[in-house]
C-alpha positions as MATLAB code, in Angstrom:
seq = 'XXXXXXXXXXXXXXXXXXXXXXXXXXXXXXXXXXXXXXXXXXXXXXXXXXXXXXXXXXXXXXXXXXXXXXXXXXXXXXXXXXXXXXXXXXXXXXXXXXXXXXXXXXXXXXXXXXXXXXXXXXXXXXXXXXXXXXXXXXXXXXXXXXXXXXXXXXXXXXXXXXXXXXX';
ca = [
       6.040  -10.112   17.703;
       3.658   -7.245   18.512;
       4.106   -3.872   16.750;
       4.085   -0.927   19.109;
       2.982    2.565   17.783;
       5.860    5.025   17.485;
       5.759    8.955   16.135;
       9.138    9.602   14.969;
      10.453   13.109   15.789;
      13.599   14.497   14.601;
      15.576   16.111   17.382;
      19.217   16.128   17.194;
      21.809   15.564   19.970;
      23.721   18.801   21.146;
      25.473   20.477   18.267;
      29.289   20.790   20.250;
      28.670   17.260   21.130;
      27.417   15.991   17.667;
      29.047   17.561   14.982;
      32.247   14.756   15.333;
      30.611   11.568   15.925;
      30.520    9.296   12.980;
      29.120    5.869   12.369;
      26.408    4.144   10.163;
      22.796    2.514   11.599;
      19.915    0.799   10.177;
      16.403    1.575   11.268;
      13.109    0.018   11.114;
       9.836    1.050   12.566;
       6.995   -0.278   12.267;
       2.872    1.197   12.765;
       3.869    5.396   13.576;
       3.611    8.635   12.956;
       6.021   11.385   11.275;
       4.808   14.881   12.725;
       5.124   17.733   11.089;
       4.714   16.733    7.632;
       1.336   15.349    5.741;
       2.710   13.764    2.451;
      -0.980   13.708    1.283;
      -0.850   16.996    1.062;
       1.727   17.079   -1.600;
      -0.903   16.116   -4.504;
      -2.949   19.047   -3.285;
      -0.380   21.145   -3.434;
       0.886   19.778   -6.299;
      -2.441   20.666   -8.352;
      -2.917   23.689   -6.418;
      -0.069   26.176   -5.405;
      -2.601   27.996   -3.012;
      -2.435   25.141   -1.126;
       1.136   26.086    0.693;
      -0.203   27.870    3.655;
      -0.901   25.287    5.630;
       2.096   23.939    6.399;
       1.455   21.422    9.589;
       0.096   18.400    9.559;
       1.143   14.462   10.656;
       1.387   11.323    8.420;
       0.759    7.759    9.362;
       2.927    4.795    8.078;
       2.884    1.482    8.552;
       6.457    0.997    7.752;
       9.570    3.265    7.830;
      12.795    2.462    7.493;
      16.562    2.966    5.281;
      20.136    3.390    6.297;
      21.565    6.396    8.253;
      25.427    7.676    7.763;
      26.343   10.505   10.451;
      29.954   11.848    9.462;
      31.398   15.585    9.402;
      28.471   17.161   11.235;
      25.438   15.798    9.496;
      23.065   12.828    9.055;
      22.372   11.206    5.485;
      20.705    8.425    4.050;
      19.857    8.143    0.259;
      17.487    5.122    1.287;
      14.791    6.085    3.466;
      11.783    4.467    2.450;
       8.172    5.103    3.888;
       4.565    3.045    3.124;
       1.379    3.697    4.471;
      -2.422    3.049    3.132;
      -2.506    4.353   -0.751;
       1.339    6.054   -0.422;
       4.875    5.334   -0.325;
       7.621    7.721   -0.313;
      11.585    6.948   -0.758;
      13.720   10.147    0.512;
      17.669   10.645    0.358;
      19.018   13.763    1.466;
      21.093   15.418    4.499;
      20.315   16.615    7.934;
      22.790   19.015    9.941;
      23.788   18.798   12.857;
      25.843   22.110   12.865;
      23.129   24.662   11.389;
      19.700   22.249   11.725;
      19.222   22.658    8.037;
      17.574   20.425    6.112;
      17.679   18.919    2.348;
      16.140   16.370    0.297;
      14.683   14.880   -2.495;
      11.790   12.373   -2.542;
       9.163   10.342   -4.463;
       5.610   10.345   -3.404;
       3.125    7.431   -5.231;
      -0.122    7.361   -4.178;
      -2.390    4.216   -5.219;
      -5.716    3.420   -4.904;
      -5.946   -0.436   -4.884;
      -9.706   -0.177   -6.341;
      -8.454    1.741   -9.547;
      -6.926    0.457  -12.867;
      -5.361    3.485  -12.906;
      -1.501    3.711  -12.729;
       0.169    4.712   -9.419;
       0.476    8.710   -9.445;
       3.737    9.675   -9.576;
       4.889   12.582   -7.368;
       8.110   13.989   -6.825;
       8.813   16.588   -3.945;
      11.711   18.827   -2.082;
      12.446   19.139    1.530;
      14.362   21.831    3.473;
      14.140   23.539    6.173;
      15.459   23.590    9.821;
      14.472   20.837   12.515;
      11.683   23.071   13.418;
      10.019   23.957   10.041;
      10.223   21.659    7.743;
       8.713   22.718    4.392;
       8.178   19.499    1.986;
       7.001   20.908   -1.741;
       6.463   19.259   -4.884;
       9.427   19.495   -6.795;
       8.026   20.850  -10.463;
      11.175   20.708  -12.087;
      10.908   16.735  -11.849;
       7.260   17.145  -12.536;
       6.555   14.784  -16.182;
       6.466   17.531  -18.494;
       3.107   17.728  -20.454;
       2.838   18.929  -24.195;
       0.217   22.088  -25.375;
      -1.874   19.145  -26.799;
      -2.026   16.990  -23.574;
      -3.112   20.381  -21.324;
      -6.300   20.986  -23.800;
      -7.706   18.151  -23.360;
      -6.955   17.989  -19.676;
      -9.728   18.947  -17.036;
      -8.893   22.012  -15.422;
      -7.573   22.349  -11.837;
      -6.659   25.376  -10.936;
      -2.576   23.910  -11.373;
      -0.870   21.333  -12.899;
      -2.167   17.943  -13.420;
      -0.125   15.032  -12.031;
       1.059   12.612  -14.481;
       0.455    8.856  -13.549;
       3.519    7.001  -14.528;
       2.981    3.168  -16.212;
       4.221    0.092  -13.233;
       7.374   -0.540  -13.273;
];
């Protein structure tokens, strides 16, 4: 079966007409693009708080995919799940369909198949509205380092990311 390239972008359907449908869908696709948001940009931003200016950007994946629920005027999933080359990010959260607001919470790991080192962990925050979606790394979820740890870490301008151990 040949893959076609998709970019997937989030419209929704007309609020009146939307906000009392219900129902449940799976969805797969394969080889796209999600516009709007560059995930890679997460460990930048991650290590350097400057970095949130720039807030546009596009992501390739190879595969996207989860479960979608769409009951009392919003979309939600808590299995979206996204892989591309060196990342993959799982997402759960809601979309609206009344106000365009949206929330979630997601894991970015980055890997570099040529390293020993572990996967980098990253976790991250989106909201927003259909239009301006902000995705930020979430520092509250962010490993928490000890004094001792910090010295002898090389300086960044920001907080390192921790690598978490396989598994």
């Amino acid at each position: 079966m040949r893959s076609k390239k998709a970019a997937v972008v989030w419209r929704p359907l007309s609020c009146q007409r939307s906000a009392g449908a219900s129902g449940t869908a799976k969805l797969t696709v394969a080889d796209g693009t999600l516009t709007g948001i560059d995930v890679a940009r997460l460990a930048e931003i991650a290590s350097n708080p400057l970095a949130l200016g720039d807030r546009s950007g596009s992501t390739a994946f190879k595969l996207f995919g989860g479960s979608l629920t769409m009951a009392d005027g919003a979309v939600t999933s808590d299995d979206l799940r996204a892989e591309g080359s060196g990342y993959a990010v799982t997402l759960g959260g809601k979309v609206s369909l009344v106000d365009a607001s949206v929330h979630g919470l997601g894991t970015l790991t980055t890997t570099r198949p040529d390293s020993p080192e572990p996967p980098a962990v990253i976790p991250f925050v989106l909201g927003g509205t259909y239009d301006g979606i902000v995705v930020l790394p979430d520092f509250g979820r962010l490993p928490k380092r000890s004094a001792a740890e910090l010295k002898g870490a090389a300086p960044s301008g920001g907080p390192r990311v921790e690598a978490l151990p396989p598994g």
